[in-house]
VOGU-3710 file (C-alpha; in Angstrom, 3 decimals, decimal comma):
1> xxxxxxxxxx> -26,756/70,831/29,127  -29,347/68,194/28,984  -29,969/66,508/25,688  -32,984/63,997/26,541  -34,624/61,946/23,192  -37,649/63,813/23,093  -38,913/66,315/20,964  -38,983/70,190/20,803  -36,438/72,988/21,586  -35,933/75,526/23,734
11> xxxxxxxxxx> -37,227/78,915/22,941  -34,506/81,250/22,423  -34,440/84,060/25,721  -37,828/82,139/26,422  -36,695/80,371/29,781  -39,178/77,661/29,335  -38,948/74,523/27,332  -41,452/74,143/24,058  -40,509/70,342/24,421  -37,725/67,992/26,058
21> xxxxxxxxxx> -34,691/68,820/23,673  -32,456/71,381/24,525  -29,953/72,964/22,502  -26,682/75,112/23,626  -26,922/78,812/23,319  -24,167/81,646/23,487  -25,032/84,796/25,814  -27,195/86,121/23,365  -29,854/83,117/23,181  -28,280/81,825/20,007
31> xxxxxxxxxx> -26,404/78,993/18,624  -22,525/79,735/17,495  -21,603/79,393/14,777  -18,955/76,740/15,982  -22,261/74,348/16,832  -23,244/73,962/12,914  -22,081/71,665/10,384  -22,672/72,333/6,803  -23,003/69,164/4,413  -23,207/69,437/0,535
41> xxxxxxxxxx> -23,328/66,433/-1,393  -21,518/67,068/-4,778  -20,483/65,216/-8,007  -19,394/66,561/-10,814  -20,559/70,141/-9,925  -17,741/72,395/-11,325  -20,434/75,103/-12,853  -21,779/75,942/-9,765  -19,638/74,755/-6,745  -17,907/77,519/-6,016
51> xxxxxxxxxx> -20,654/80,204/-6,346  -22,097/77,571/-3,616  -19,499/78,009/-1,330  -18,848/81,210/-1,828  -21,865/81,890/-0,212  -21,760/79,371/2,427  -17,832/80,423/3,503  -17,221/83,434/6,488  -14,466/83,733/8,635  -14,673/81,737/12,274
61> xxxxxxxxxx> -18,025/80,789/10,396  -19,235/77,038/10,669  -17,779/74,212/9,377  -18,813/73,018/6,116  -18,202/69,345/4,448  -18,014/68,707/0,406  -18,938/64,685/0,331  -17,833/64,399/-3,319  -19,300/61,338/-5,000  -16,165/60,765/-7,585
71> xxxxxxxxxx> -16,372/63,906/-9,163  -14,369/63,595/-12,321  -14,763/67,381/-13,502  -13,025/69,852/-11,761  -15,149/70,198/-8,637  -12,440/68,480/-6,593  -9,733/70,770/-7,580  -11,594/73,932/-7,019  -12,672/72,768/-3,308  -9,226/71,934/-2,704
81> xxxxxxxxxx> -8,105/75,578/-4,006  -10,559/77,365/-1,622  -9,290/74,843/1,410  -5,995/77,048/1,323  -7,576/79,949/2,452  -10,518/78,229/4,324  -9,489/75,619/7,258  -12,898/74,896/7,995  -13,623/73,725/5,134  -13,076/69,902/4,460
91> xxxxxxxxxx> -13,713/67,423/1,366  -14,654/63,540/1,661  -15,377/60,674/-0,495  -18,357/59,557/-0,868  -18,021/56,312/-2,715  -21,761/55,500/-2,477  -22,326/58,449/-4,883  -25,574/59,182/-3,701  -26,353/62,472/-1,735  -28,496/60,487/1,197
101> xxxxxxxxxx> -24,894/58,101/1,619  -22,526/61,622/1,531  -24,556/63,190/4,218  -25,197/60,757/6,475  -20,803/59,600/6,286  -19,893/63,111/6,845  -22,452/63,260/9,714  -20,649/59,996/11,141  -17,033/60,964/10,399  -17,173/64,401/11,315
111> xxxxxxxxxx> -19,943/65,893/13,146  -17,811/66,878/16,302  -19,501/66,674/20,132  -20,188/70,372/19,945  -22,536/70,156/16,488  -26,023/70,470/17,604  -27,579/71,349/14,057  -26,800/69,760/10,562  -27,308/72,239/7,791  -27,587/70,269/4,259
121> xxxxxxxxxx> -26,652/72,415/1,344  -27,161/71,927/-2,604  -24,633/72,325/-4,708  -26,832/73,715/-7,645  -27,628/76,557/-5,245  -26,589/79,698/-3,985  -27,390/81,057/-0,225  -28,034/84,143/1,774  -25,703/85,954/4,164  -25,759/84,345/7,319
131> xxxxxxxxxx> -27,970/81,454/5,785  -26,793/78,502/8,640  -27,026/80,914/11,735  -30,542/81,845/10,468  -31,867/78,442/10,353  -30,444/77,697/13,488  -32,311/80,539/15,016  -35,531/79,772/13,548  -35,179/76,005/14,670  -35,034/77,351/18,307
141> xxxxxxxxxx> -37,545/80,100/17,671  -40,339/77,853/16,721  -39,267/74,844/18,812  -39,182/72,441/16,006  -37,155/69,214/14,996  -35,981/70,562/11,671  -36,091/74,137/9,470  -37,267/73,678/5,635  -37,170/76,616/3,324  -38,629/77,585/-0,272
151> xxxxxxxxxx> -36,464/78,100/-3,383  -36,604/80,063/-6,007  -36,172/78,754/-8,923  -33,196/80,547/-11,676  -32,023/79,142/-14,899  -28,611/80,125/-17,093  -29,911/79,504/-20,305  -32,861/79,952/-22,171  -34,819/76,779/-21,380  -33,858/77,144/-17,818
161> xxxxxxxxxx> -35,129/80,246/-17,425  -38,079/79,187/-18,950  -38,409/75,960/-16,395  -37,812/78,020/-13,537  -40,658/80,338/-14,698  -43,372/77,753/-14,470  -41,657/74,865/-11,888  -42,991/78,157/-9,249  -46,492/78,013/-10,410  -49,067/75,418/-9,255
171> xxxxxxxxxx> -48,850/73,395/-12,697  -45,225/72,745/-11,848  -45,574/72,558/-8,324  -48,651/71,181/-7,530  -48,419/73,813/-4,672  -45,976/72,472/-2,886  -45,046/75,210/-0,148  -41,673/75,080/-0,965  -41,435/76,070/-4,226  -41,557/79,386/-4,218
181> xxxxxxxxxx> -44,025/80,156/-1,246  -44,947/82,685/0,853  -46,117/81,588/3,929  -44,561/80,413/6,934  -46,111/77,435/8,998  -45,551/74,078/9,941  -45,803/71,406/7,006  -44,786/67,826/6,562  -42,069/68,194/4,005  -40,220/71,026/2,397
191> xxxxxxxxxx> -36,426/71,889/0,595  -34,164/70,484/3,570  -32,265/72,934/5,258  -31,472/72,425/8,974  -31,857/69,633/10,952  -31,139/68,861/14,917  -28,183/66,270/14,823  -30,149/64,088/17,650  -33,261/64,048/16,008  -31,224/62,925/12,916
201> xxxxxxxxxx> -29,342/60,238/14,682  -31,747/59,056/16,613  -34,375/57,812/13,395  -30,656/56,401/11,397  -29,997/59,382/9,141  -31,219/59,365/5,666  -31,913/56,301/3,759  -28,656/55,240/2,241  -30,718/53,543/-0,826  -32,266/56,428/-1,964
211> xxxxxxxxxx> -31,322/58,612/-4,860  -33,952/61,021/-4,958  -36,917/62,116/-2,771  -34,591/60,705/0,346  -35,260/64,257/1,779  -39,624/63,166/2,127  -38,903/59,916/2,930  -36,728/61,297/5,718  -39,441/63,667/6,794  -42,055/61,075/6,981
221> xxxxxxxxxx> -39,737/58,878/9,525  -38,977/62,348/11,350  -42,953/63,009/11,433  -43,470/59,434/12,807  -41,310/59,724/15,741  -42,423/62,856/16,684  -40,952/65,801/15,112  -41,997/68,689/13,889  -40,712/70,730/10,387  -40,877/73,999/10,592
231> xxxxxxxxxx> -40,750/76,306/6,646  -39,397/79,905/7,217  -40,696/81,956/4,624  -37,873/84,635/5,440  -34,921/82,219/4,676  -34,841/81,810/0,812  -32,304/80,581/-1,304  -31,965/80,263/-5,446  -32,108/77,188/-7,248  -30,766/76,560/-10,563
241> xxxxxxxxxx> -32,669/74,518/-12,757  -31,429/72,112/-15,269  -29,923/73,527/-18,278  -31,934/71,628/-21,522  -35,264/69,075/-21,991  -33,117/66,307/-21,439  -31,443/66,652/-18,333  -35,137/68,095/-16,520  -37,143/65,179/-18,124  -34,316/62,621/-16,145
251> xxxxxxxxxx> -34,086/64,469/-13,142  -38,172/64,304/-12,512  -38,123/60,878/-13,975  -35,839/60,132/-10,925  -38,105/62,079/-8,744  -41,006/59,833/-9,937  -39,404/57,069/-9,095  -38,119/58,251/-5,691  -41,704/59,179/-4,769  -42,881/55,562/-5,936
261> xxxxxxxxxx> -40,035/54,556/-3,704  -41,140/56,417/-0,207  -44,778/55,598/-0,870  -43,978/51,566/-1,002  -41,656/51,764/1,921  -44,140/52,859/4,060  -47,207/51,735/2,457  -48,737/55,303/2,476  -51,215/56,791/-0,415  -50,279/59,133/-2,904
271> xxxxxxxxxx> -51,768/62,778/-2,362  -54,079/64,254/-5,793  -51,270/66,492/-6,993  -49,083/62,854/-7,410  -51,843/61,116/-8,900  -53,278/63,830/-11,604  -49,873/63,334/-13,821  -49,969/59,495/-13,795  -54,158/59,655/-14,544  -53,095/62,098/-17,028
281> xxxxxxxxxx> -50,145/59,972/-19,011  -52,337/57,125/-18,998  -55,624/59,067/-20,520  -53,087/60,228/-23,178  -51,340/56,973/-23,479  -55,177/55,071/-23,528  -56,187/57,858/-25,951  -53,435/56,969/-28,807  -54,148/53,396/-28,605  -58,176/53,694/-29,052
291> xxxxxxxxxx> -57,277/56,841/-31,842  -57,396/54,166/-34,794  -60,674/52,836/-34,107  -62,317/56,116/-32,289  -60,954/59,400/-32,843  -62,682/61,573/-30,610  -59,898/59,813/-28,015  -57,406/62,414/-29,321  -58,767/65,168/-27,744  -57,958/64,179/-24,693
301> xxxxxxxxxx> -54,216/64,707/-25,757  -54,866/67,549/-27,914  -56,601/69,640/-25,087  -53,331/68,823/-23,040  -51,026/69,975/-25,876  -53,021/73,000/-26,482  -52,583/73,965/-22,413  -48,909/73,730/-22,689  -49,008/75,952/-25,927  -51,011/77,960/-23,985
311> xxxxxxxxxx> -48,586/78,014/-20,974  -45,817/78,214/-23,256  -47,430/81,773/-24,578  -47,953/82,992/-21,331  -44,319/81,831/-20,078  -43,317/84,707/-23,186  -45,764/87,147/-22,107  -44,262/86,536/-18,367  -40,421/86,648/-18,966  -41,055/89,090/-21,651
321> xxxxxxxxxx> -38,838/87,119/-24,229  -38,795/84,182/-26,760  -37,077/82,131/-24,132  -39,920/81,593/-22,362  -41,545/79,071/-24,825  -39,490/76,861/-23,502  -42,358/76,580/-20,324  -44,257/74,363/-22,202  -41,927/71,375/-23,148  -40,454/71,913/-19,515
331> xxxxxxxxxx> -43,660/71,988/-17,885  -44,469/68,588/-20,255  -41,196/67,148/-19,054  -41,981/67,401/-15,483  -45,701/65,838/-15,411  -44,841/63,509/-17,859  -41,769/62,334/-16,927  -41,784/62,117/-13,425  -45,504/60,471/-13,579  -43,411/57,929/-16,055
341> xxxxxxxxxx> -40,757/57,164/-12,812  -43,657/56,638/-10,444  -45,065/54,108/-12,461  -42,134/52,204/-13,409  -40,724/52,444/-9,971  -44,295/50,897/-8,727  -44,925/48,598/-11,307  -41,278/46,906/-13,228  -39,309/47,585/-9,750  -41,874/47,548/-7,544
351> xxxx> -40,823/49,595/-4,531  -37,548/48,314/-5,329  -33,983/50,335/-5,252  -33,019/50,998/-8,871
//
């Protein structure tokens, strides 16, 4: 088998090469099983981690890696409780903590000469029958560098079901594709899912320093060298979202600031659906403090408050319970908090790691 640098893979049953990268393929045109290593970064995960698993685990299926980050629930002991009846399934440390440090020391300690395709897996989520074997199929179908998928947002309580409601509309998303799209294409960045272990390798893995938005910032290296991302429409997987106000307002604050983070490392521009919440905390922010002397400044806040009652209404209307007033404090949460993280990511820390 020839494994050049280049880009591209073979075509399953094609015969041809799409590019210079060529993966190994059983009798049927299709990557075993054996060939796939499953990473999920965990800590302190013991409300969903087995679900995960469960979902991820077959017989003879590939072999998957929990990189534990000092868990000190019980996600540790229920890993180590499915081990006994799953020997291809393995737990690390990962004394870094962070997700980008856990994936790219299991890829180093334990990606075996046979792994062709890394498969990165969330811990809040829970996947589809046959979920790594698809990707890999997909990645060889279209010829690309890596497989992204959308995710469908589910919540367990009230206000989660209400986030999950509106994080798949355009005000939550900004239209990102993978947030509950449709459409299958090429993009620039999407929910990671499967990734060629040479392409990974060859541009160093994820950024160690990264806590959030590692997965774009990885993207935009894997764009620059040449490779292409690929988002199945067909592959889908649920996402839970975070259970209260608090713990959504600091996850997208940490997604603001791992944004702000990407952008200064590589000195690019944000794109309009980034820079509408920052304009839109400072126009509120600017409004309170001229409010004393000039009134009229309010409505500029007001008219905002008055579009997340009227989200929050229409979150009701959509779920078809009381829960879904929740859509408008969530929806607040994730504009205003993560526009929050950009700026003090690009203005106290400027660029830096936190």
């Amino acid at each position: 088998m020839r494994r050049p640098s280049g880009g591209g893979f073979l075509r399953a049953g094609s015969g041809q090469e799409t590019g210079d990268q060529v993966l190994d393929h059983d009798a049927d045109g299709d990557l075993r099983p054996d060939q796939m290593l499953i990473v999920v970064p965990a800590l302190n995960e013991d409300a969903h981690i087995v679900a995960c698993l469960a979902s991820l685990l077959v017989p003879a299926g590939p072999t998957v890696i929990v990189a534990d980050g000092g868990s000190t629930d019980r996600t540790r002991a229920l890993v180590a409780a499915l081990q006994a009846g799953h020997p291809h399934l393995h737990l690390i440390d990962n004394p870094a903590r962070l997700q980008s440090a856990g994936i790219n020391a299991a890829v180093a300690g334990h990606a075996a000469p046979g792994h062709r395709v890394l498969v990165r897996c969330d811990a809040h989520a829970v996947y589809p029958p046959g979920y790594a074997v698809r990707l890999a199929a997909a990645m060889t179908r279209h010829g690309t560098a890596a497989v992204v998928v959308p995710m469908d947002a589910t919540g367990d309580s009230a206000f989660a079901r209400a986030a999950a409601w509106v994080v798949d509309t355009p005000l939550g998303s900004g239209g990102s594709a993978h947030r509950g799209g449709r459409r299958s294409g090429l993009v620039d960045h999407g929910h990671h899912a499967a990734m060629d272990l040479d392409w990974f390798r060859r541009i160093g893995g994820y950024d160690p320093g990264f806590s959030h938005n590692e997965d774009a910032e990885f993207d935009h290296r894997l764009r620059q060298a040449g490779g292409q991302i690929w988002l199945d429409a067909a592959i889908r997987l649920d996402y839970h979202m975070r259970p209260s106000l608090q713990a959504l307002a600091r996850q997208y604050w940490n997604y603001g600031r791992g944004r702000a983070r990407t952008l200064a490392k590589h000195r690019l521009r944000p794109r309009l659906r980034q820079v509408i919440p920052v304009l839109n905390l400072a126009g509120m922010a600017v409004a309170l403090l001229l409010a004393p002397v000039w009134p009229w400044a309010l409505l500029w806040p007001l008219a905002y408050l008055a579009g997340l009652g009227a989200v929050s209404i229409t979150g009701a209307c959509r779920l078809g319970q009381a829960a879904g007033l929740w859509a408008g404090p969530a929806l607040s949460a994730m504009h205003n908090a993560w526009a929050a993280g950009f700026v003090w990511q690009m203005t106290v820390r400027q660029g830096r790691a936190p």
